[in-house]
LUMLO-772551 format. One record per atom (N, C-alpha, C, O, CB): residue number from 1; residue in three letters; atom name; x, y, z. Coordinates in Angstrom, 3 decimals. Last residue first. Glycine has a CB too. Layout:
<rs>
(r NUM; 'ALA'; 'CA'; (X; Y; Z))
...
</rs>
This chain:
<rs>
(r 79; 'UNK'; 'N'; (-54.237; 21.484; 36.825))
(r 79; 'UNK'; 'CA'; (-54.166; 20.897; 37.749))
(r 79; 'UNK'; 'C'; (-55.796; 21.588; 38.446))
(r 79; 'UNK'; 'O'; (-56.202; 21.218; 39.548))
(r 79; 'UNK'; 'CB'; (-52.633; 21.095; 38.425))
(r 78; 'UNK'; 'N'; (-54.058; 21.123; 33.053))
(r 78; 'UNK'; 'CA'; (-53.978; 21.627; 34.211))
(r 78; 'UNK'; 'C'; (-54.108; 20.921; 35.186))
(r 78; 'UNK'; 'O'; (-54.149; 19.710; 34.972))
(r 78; 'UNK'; 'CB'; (-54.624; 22.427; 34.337))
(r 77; 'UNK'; 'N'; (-52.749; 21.265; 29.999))
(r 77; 'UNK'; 'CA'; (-52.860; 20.779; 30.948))
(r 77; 'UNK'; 'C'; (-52.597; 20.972; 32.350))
(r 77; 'UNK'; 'O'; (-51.488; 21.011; 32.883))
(r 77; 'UNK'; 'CB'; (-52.561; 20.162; 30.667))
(r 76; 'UNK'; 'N'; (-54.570; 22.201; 27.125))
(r 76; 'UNK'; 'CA'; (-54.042; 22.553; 28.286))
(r 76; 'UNK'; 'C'; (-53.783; 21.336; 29.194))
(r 76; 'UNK'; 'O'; (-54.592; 20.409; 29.144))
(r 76; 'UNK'; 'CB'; (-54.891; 23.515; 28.882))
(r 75; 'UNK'; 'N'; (-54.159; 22.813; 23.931))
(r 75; 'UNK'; 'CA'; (-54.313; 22.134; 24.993))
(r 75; 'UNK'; 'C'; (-53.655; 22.594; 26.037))
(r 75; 'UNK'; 'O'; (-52.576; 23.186; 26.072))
(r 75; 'UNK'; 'CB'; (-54.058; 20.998; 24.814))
(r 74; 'UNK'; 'N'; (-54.932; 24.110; 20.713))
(r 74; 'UNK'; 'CA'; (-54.292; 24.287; 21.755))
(r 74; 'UNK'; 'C'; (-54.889; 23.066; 22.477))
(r 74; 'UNK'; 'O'; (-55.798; 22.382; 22.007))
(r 74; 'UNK'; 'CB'; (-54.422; 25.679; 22.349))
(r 73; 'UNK'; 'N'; (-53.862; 23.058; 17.127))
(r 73; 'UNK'; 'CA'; (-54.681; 23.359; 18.233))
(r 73; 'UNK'; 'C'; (-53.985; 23.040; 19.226))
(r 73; 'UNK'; 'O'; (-53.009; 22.291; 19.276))
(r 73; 'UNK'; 'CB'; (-55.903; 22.780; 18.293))
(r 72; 'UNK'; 'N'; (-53.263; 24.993; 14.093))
(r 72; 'UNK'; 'CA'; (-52.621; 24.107; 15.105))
(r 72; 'UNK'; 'C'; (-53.496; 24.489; 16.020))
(r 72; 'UNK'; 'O'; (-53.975; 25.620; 16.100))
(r 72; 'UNK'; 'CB'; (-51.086; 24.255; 15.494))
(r 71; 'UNK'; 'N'; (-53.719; 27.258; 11.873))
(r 71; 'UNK'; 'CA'; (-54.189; 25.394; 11.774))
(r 71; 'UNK'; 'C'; (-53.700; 24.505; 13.184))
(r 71; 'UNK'; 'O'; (-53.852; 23.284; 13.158))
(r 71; 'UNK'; 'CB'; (-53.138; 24.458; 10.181))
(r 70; 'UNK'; 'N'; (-52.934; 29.641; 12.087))
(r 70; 'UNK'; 'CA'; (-54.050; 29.194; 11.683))
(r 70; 'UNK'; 'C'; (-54.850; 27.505; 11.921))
(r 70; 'UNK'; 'O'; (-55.955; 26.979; 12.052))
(r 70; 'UNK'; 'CB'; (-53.790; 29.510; 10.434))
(r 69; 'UNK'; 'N'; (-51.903; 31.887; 15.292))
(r 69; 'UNK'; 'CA'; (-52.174; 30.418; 14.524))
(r 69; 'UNK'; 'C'; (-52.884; 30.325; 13.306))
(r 69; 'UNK'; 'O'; (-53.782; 31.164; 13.368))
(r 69; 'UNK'; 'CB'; (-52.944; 29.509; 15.338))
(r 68; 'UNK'; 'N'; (-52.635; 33.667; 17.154))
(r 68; 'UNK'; 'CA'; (-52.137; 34.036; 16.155))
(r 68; 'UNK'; 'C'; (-51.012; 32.671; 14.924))
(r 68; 'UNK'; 'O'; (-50.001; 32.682; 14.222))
(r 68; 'UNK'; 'CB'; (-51.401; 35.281; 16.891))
(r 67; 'UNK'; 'N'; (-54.876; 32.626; 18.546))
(r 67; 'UNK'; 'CA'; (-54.934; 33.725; 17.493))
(r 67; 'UNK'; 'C'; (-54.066; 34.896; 16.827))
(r 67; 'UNK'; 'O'; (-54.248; 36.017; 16.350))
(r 67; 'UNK'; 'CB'; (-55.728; 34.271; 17.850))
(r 66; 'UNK'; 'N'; (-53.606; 30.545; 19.717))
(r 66; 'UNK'; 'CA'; (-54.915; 30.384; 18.751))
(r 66; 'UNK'; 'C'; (-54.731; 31.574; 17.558))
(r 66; 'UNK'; 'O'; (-54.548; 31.537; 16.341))
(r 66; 'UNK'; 'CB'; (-56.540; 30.664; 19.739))
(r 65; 'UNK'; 'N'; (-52.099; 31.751; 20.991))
(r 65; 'UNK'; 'CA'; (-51.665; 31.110; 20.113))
(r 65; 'UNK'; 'C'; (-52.404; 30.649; 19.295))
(r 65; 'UNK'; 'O'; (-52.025; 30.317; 18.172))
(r 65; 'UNK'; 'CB'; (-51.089; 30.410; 20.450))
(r 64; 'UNK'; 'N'; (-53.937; 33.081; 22.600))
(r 64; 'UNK'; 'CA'; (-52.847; 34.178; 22.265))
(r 64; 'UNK'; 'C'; (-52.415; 33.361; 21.142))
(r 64; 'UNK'; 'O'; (-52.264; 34.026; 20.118))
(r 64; 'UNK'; 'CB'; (-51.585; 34.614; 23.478))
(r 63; 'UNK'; 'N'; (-55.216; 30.958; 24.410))
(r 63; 'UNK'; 'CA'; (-55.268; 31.980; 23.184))
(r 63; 'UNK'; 'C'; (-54.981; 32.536; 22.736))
(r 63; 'UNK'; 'O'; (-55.854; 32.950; 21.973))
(r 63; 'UNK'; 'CB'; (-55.583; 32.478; 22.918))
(r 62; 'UNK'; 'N'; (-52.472; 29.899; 25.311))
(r 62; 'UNK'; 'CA'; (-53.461; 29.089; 24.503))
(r 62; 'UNK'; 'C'; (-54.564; 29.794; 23.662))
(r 62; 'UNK'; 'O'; (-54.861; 29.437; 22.522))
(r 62; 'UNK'; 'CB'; (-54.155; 28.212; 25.426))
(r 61; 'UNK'; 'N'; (-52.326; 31.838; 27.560))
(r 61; 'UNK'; 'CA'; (-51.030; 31.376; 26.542))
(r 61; 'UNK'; 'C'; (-51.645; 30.672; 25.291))
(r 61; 'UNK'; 'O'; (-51.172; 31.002; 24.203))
(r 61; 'UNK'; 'CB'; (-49.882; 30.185; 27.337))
(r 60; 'UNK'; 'N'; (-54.776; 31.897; 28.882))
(r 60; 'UNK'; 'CA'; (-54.592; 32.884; 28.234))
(r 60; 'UNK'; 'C'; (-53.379; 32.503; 26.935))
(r 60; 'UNK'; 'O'; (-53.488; 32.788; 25.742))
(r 60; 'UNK'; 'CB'; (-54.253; 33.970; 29.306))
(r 59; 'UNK'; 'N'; (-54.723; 29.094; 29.947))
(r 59; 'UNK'; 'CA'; (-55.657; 29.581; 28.828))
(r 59; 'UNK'; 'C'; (-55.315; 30.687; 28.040))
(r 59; 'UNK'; 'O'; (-55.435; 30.687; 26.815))
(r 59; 'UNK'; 'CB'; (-56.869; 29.912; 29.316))
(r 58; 'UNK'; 'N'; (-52.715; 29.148; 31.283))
(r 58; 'UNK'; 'CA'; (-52.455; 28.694; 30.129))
(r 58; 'UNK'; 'C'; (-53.728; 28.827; 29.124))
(r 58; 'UNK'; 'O'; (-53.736; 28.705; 27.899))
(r 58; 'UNK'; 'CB'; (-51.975; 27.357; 30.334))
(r 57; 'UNK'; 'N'; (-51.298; 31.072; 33.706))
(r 57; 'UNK'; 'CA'; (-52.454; 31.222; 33.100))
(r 57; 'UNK'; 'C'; (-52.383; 30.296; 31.640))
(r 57; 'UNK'; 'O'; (-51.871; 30.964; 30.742))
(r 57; 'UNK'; 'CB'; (-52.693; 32.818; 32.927))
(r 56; 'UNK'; 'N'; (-48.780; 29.659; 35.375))
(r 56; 'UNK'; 'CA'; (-49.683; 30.121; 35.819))
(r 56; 'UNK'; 'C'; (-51.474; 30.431; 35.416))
(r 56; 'UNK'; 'O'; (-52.473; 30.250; 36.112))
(r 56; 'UNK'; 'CB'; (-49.039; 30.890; 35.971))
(r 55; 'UNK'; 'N'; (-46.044; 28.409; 34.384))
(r 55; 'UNK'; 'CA'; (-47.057; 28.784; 33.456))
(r 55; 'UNK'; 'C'; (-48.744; 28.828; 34.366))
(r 55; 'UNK'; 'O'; (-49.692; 28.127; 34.014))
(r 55; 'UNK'; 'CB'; (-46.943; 27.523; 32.093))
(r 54; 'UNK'; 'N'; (-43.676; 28.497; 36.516))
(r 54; 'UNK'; 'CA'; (-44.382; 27.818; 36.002))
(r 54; 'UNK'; 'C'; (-45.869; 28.253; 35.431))
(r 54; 'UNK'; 'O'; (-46.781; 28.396; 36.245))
(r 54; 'UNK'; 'CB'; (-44.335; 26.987; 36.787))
(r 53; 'UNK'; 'N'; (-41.783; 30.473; 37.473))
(r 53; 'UNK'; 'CA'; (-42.503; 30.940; 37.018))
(r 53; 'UNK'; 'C'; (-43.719; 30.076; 36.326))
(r 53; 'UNK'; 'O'; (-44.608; 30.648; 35.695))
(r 53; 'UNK'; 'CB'; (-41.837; 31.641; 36.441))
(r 52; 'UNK'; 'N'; (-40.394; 30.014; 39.547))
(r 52; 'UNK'; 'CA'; (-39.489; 29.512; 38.589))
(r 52; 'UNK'; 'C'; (-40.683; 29.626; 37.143))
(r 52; 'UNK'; 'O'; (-40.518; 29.043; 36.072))
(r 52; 'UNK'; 'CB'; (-38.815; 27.735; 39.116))
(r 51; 'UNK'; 'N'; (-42.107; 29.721; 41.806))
(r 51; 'UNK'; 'CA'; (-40.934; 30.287; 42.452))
(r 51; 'UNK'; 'C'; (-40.125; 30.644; 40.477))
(r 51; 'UNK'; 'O'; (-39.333; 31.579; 40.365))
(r 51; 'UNK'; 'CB'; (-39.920; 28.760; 43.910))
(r 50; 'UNK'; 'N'; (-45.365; 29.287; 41.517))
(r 50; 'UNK'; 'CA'; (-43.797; 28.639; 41.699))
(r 50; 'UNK'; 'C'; (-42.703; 29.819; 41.291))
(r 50; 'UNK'; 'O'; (-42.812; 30.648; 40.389))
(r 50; 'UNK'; 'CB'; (-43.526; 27.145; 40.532))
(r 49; 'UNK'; 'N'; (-48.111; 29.484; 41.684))
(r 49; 'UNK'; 'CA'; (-47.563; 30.133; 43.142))
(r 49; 'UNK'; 'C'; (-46.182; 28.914; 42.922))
(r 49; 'UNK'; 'O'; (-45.931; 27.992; 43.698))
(r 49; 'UNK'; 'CB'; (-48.951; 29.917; 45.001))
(r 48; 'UNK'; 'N'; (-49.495; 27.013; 39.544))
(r 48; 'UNK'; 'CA'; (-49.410; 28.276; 40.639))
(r 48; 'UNK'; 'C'; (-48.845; 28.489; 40.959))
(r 48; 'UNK'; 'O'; (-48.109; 27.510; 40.838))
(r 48; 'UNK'; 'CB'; (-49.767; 28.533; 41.494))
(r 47; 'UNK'; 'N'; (-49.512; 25.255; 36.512))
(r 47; 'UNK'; 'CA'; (-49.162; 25.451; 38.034))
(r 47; 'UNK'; 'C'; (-49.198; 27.023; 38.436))
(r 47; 'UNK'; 'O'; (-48.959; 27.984; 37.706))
(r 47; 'UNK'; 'CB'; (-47.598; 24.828; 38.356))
(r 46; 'UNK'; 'N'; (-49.534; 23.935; 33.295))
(r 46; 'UNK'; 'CA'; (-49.916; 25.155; 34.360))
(r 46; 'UNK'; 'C'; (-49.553; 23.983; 35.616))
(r 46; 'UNK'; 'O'; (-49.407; 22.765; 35.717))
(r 46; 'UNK'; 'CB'; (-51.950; 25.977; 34.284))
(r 45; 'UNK'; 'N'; (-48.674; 23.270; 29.834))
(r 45; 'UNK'; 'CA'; (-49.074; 23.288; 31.429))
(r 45; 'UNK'; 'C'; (-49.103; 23.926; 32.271))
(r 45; 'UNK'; 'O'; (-48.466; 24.948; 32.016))
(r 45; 'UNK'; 'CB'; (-48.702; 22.785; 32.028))
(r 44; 'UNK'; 'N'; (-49.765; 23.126; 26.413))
(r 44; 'UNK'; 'CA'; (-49.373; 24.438; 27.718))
(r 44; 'UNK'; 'C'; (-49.930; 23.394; 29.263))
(r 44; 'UNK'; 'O'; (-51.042; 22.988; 29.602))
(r 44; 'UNK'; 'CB'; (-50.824; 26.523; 27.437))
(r 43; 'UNK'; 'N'; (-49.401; 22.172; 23.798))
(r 43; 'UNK'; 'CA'; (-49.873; 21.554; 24.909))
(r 43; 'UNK'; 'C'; (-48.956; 22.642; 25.986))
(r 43; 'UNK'; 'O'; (-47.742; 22.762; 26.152))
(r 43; 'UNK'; 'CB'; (-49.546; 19.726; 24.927))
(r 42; 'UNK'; 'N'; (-50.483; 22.349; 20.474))
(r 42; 'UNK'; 'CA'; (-49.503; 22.506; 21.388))
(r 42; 'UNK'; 'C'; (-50.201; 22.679; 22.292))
(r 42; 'UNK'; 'O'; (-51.335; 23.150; 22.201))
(r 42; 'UNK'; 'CB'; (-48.560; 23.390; 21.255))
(r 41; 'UNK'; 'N'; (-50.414; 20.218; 17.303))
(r 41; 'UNK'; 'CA'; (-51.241; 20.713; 18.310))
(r 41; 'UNK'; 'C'; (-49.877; 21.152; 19.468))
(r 41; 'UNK'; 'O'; (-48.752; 20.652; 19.482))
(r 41; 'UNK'; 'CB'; (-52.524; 19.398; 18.861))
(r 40; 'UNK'; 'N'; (-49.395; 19.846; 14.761))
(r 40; 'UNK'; 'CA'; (-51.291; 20.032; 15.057))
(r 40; 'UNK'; 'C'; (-51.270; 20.311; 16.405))
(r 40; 'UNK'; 'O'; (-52.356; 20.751; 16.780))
(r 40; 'UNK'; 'CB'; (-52.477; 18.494; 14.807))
(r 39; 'UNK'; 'N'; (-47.153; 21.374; 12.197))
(r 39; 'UNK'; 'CA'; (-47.335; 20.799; 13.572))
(r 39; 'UNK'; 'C'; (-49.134; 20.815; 14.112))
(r 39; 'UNK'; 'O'; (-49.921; 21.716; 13.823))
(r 39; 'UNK'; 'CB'; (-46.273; 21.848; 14.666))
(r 38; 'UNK'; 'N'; (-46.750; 22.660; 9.501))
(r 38; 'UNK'; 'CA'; (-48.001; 21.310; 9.556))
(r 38; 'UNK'; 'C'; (-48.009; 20.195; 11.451))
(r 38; 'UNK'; 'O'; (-48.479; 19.111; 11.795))
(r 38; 'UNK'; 'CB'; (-47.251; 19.764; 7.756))
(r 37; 'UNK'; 'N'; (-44.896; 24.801; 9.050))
(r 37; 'UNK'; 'CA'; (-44.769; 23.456; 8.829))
(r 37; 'UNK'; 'C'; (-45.443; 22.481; 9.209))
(r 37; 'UNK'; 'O'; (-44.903; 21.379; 9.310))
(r 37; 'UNK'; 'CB'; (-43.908; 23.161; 9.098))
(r 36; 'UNK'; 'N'; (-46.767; 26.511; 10.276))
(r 36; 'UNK'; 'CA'; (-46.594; 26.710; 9.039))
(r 36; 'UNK'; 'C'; (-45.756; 25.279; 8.676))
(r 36; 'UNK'; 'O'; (-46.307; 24.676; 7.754))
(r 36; 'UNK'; 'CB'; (-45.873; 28.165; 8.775))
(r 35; 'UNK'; 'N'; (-46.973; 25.983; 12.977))
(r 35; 'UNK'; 'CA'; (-48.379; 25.909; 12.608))
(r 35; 'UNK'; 'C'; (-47.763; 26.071; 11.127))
(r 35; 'UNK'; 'O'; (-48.623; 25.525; 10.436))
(r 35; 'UNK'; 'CB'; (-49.610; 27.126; 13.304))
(r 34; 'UNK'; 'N'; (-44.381; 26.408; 13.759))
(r 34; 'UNK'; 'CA'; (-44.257; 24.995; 13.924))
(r 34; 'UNK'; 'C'; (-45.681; 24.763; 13.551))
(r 34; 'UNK'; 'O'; (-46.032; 23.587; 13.645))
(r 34; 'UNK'; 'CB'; (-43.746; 24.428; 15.407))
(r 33; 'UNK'; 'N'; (-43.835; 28.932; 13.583))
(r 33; 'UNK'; 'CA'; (-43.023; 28.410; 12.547))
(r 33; 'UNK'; 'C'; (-43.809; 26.594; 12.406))
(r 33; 'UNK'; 'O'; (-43.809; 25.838; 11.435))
(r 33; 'UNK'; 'CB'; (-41.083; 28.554; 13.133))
(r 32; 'UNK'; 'N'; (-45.987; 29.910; 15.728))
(r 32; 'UNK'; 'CA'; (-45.959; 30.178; 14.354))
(r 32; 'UNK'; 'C'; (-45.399; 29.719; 13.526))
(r 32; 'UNK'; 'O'; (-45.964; 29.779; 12.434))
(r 32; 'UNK'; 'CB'; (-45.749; 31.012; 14.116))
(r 31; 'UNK'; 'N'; (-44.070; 28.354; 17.702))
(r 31; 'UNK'; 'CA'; (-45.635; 27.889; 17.334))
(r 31; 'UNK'; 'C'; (-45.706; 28.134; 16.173))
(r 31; 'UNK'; 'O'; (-45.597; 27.241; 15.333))
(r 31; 'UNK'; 'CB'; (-46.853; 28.536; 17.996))
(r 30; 'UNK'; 'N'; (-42.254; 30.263; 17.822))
(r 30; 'UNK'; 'CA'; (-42.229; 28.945; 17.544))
(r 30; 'UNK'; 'C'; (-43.354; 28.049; 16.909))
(r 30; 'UNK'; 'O'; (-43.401; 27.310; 15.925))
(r 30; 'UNK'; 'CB'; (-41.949; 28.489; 18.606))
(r 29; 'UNK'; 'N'; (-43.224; 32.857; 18.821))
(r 29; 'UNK'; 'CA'; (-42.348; 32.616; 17.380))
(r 29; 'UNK'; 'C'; (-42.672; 31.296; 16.974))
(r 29; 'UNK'; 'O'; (-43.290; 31.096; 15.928))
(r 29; 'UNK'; 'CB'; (-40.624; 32.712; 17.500))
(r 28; 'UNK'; 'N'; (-44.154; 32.086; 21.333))
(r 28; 'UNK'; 'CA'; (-44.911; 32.103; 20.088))
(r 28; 'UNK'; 'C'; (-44.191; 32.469; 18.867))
(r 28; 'UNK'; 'O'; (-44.804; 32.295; 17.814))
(r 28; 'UNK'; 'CB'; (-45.985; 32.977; 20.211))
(r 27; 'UNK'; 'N'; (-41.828; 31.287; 22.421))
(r 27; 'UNK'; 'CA'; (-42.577; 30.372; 22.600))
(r 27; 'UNK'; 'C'; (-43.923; 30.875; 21.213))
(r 27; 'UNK'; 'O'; (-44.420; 30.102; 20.395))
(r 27; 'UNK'; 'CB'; (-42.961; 30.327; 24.389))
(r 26; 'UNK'; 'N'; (-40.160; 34.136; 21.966))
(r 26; 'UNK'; 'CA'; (-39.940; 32.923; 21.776))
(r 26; 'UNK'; 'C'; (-41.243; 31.721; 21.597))
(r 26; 'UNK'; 'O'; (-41.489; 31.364; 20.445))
(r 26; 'UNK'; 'CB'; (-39.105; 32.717; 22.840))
(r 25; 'UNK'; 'N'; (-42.065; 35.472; 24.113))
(r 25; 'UNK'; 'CA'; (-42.223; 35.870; 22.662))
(r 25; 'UNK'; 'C'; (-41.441; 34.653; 21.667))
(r 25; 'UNK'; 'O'; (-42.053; 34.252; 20.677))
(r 25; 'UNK'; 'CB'; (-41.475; 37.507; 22.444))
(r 24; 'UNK'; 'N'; (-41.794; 33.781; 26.866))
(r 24; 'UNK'; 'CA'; (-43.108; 33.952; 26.108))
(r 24; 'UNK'; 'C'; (-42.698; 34.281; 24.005))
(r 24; 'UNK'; 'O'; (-42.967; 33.583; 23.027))
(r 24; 'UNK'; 'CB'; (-44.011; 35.664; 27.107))
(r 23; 'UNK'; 'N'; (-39.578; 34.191; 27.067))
(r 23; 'UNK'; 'CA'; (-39.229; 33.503; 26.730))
(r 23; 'UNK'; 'C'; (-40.898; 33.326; 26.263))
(r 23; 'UNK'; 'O'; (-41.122; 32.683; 25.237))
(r 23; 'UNK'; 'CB'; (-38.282; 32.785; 27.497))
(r 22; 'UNK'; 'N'; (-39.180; 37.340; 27.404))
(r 22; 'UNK'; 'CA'; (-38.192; 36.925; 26.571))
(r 22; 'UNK'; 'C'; (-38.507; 34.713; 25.840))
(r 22; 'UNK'; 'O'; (-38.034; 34.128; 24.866))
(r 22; 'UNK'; 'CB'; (-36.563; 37.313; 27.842))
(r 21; 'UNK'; 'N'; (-40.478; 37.541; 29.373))
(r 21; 'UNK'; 'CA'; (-41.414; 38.195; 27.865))
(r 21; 'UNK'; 'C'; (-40.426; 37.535; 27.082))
(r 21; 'UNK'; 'O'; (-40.816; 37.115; 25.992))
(r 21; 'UNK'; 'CB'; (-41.601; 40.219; 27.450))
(r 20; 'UNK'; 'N'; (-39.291; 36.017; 31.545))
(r 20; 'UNK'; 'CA'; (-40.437; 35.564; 31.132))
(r 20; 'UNK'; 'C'; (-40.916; 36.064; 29.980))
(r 20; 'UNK'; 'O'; (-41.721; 35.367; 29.362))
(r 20; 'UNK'; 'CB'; (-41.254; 35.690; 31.981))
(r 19; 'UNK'; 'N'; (-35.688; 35.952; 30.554))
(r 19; 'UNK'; 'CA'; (-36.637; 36.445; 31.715))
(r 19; 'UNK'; 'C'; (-37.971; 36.052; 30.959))
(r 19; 'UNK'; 'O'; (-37.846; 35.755; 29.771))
(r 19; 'UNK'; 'CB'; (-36.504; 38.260; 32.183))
(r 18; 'UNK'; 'N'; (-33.483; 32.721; 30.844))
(r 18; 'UNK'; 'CA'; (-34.023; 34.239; 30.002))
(r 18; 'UNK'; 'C'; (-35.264; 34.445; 30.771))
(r 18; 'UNK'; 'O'; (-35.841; 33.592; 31.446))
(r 18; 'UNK'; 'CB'; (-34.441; 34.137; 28.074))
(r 17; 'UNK'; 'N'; (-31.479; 31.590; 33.512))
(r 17; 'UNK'; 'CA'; (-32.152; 31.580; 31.914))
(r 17; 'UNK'; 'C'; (-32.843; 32.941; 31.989))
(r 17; 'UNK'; 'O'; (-32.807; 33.866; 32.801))
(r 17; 'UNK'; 'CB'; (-33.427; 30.166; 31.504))
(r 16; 'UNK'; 'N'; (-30.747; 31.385; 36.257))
(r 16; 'UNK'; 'CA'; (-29.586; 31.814; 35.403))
(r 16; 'UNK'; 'C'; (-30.283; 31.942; 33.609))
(r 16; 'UNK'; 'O'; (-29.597; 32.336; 32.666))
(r 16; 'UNK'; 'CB'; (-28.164; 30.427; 35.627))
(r 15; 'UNK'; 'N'; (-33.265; 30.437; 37.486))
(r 15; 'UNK'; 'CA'; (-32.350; 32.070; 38.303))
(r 15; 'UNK'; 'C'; (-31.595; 32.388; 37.073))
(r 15; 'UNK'; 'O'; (-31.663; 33.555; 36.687))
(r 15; 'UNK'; 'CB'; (-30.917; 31.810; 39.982))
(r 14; 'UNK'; 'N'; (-35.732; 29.520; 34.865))
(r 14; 'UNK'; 'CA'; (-34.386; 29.439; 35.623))
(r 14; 'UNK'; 'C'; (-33.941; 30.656; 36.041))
(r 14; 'UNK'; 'O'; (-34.047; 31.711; 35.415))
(r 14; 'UNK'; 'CB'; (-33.304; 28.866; 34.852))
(r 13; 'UNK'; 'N'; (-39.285; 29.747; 34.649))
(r 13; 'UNK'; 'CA'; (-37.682; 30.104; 33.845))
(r 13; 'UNK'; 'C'; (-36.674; 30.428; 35.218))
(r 13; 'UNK'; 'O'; (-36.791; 31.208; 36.164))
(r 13; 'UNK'; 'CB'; (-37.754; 31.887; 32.553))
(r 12; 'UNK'; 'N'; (-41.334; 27.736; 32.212))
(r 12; 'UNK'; 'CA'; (-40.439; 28.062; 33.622))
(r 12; 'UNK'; 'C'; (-38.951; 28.814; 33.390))
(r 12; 'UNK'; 'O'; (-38.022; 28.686; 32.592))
(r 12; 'UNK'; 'CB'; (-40.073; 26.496; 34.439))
(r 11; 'UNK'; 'N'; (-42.913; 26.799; 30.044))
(r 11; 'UNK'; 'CA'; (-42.467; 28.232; 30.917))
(r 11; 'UNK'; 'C'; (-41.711; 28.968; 31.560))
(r 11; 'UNK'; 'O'; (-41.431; 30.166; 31.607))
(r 11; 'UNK'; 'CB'; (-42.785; 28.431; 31.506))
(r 10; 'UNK'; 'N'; (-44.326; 24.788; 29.416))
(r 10; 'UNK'; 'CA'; (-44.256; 25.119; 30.782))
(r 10; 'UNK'; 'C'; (-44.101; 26.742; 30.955))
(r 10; 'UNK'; 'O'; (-44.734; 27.580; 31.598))
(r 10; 'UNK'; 'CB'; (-43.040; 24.312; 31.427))
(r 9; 'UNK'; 'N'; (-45.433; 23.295; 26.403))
(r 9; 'UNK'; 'CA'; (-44.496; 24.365; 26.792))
(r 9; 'UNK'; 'C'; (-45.306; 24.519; 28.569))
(r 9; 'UNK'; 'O'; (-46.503; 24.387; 28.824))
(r 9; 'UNK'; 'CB'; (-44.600; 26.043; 25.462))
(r 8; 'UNK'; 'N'; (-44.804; 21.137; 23.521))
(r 8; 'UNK'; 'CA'; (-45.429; 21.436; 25.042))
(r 8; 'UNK'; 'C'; (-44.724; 22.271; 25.618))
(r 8; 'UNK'; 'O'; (-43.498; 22.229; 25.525))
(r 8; 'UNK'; 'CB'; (-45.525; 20.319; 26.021))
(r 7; 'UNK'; 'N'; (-46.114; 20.570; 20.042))
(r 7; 'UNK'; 'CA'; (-45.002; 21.418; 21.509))
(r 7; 'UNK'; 'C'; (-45.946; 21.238; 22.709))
(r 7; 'UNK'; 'O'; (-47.166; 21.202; 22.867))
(r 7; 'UNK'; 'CB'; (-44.607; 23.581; 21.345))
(r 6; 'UNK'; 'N'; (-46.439; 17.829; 17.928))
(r 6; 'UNK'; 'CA'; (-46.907; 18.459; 19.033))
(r 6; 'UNK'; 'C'; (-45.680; 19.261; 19.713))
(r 6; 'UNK'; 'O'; (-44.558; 18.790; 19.904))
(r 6; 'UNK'; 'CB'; (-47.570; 17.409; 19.963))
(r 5; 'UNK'; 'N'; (-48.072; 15.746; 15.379))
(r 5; 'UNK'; 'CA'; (-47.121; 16.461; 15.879))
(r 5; 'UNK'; 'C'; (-47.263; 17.714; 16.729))
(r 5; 'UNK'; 'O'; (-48.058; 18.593; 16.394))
(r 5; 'UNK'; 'CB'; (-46.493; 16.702; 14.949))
(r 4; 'UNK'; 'N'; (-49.312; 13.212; 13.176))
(r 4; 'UNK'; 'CA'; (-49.792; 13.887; 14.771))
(r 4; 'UNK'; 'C'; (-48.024; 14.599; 15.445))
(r 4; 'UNK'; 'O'; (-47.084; 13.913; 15.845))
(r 4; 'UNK'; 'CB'; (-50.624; 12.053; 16.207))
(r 3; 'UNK'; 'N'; (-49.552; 12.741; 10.459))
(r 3; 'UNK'; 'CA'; (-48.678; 13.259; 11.623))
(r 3; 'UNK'; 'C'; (-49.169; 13.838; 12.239))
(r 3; 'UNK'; 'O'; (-49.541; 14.991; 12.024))
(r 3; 'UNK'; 'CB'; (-47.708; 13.887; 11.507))
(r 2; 'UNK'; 'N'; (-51.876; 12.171; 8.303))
(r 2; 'UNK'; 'CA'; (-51.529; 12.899; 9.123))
(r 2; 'UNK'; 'C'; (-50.539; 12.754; 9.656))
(r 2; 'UNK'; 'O'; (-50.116; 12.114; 8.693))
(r 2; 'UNK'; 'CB'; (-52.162; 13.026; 9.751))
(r 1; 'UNK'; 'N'; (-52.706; 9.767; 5.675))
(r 1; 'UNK'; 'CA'; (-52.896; 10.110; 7.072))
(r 1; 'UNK'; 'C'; (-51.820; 11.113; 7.498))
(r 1; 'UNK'; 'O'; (-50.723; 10.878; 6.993))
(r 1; 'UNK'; 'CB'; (-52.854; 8.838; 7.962))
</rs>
């Protein structure tokens, strides 16, 4: 059997943390390392209209990682 193993990613980014492409391109580095060591699935949340950039479009974040994934699946969790 498997390991069920998982990222969840928001997004958000702090007055004093790294700016949003900085932390997007990060976030799919990761994936990629974490679909080649046998992680199954990553979990994007969303919110609107926040101040701190909370992950606004996660479908789009969720395909972007699809396709550039082979074996790990996306999720969303929205509102």
């Amino acid at each position: 059997m498997r390991p069920i193993l998982g990222l969840r990613y928001d997004l958000r980014s702090a007055p004093f943390g790294k700016d949003h492409a900085t932390l997007y391109a990060a976030m799919l580095e990761q994936v990629q390392w974490a679909d080649q060591l046998g992680f199954t699935t990553v979990t994007f949340s969303e919110h609107h209209v926040s101040d701190d950039g909370y992950l606004p479009s996660p479908l789009m974040a969720a395909a972007t990682v699809l396709g550039a994934t082979k074996q790990i699946r996306a999720m969303v969790s929205a509102l």
